[in-house]
N, C-alpha and C positions, 0 to 999 in steps of 0.2 A: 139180530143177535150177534151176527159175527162181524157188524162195524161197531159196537158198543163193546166187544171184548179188543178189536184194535183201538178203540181210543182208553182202554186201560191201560194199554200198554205204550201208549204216548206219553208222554209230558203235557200236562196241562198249558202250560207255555205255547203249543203249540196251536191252542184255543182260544189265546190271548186272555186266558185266565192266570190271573195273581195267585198261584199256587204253587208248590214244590210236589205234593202229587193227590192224586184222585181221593177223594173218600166216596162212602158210595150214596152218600145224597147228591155230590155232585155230580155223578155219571148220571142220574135218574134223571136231575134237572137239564144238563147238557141234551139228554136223547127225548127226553119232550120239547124244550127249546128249537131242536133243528129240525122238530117236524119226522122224525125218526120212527115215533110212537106216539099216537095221544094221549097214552098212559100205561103206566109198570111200575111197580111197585120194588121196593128197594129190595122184599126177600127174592123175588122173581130175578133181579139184577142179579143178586149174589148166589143164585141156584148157577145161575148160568157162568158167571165166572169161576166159581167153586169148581165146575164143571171140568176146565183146564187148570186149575190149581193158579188161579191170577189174582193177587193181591196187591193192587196198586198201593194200599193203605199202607202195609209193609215196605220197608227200606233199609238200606245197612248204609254209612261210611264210609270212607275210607281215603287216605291222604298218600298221596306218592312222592317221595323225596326227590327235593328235585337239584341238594345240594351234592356236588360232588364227591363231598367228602365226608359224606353225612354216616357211614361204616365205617370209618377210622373215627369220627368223633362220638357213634352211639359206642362202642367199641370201650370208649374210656370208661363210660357211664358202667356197661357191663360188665368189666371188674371191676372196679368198685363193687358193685351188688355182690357179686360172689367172691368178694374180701381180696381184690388184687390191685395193685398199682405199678405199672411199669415195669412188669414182668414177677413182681416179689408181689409174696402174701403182707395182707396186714398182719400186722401185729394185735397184741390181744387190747390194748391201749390208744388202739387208731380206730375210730370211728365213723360212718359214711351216714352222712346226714343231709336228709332232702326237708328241704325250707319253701314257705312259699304264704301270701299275704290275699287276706281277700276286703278288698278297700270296699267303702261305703257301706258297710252293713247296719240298715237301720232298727235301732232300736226299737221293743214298743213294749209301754206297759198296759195291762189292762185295765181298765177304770174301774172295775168290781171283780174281786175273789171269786176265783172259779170255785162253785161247789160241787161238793164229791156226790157221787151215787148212794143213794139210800135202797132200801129196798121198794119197789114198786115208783121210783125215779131214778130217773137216767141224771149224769152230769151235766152243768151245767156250768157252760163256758161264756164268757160277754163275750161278742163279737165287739163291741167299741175299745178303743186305746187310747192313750197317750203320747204321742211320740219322744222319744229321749234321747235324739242325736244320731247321730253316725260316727262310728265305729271302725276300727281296722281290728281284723282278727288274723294274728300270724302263729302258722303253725311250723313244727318242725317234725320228722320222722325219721327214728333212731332206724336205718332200712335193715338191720342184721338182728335187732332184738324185739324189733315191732312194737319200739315204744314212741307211742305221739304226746307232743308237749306243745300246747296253745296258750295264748295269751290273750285280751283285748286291749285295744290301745286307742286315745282318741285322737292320734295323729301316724303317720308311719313316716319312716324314715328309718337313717341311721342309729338313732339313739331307743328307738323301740328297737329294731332290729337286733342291736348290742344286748337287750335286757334278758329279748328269747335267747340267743345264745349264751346268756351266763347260766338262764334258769336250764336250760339244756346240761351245760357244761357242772353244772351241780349236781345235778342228777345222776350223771355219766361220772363221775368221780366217787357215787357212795356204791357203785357195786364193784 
């Protein structure tokens, strides 16, 4: 029990397993594998890790800046959000707008109309498709009024880019 809860708390890596971390079929099979046990079952496993509150399954993130100047340049970002520039407020006619594109997005039709639900039948979706290209979807977010404005496009560039921002700038100009 207590080198099966130490190899939870290992990195698989360290088992020359192709993994980022444990689930619990692979603890089962690792401690039958090494001869550990000749059998246990995955709830028996997780009685025992439960035990100490050990969840290899589970995992957070987490990124550390490693630019020097990364506080004076998040810093601009953050007024901005809370309506400042350079020490002055915005004005009610200045606008902070976060843009951003996501390329490749493919298309698909489906080859037969989904039908709806009847009573005593469920809907009924075709798993088969068509495919119809690839896509660029750019969006933008008005950050002070929480309004998003998307587009699809089937190239990206400059001149897509121009077109979200006038659909943008049209918007921002009727209120």
């Amino acid at each position: 029990m207590v080198q099966i809860k130490a190899w939870a708390c290992e990195l698989p890596a360290n088992h020359d397993l192709p993994l980022s971390r444990w689930s619990m079929s692979d603890l089962v099979r690792e401690a039958r594998q090494s001869g550990l046990v000749a059998s246990i079952s995955g709830s028996t496993l997780w009685r025992w890790l439960h035990e100490d509150a050990i969840r290899p399954w589970y995992h957070r993130s987490w990124i550390f800046p490693r630019d020097p100047d990364f506080a004076e340049k998040a810093g601009r970002l953050l007024d901005l959000y809370a309506r400042g520039w350079q020490g002055k407020s915005l004005k009610d006619d200045e606008f902070v707008i976060s843009a951003d594109e996501k390329t490749s997005i493919q298309a698909r039709r489906r080859k037969h109309l989904t039908r709806c639900c009847q009573p005593g039948a469920a809907m009924r979706v075709e798993h088969e498709y068509e495919r119809c290209g690839a896509w660029v979807y750019l969006t933008a977010l008005d950050v002070h009024y929480a309004r998003v404005f998307g587009r699809c496009e089937t190239k990206n560039g400059i001149a897509p880019f121009d077109r979200l921002v006038e659909q943008v700038m049209d918007a921002t100009a009727l209120r």
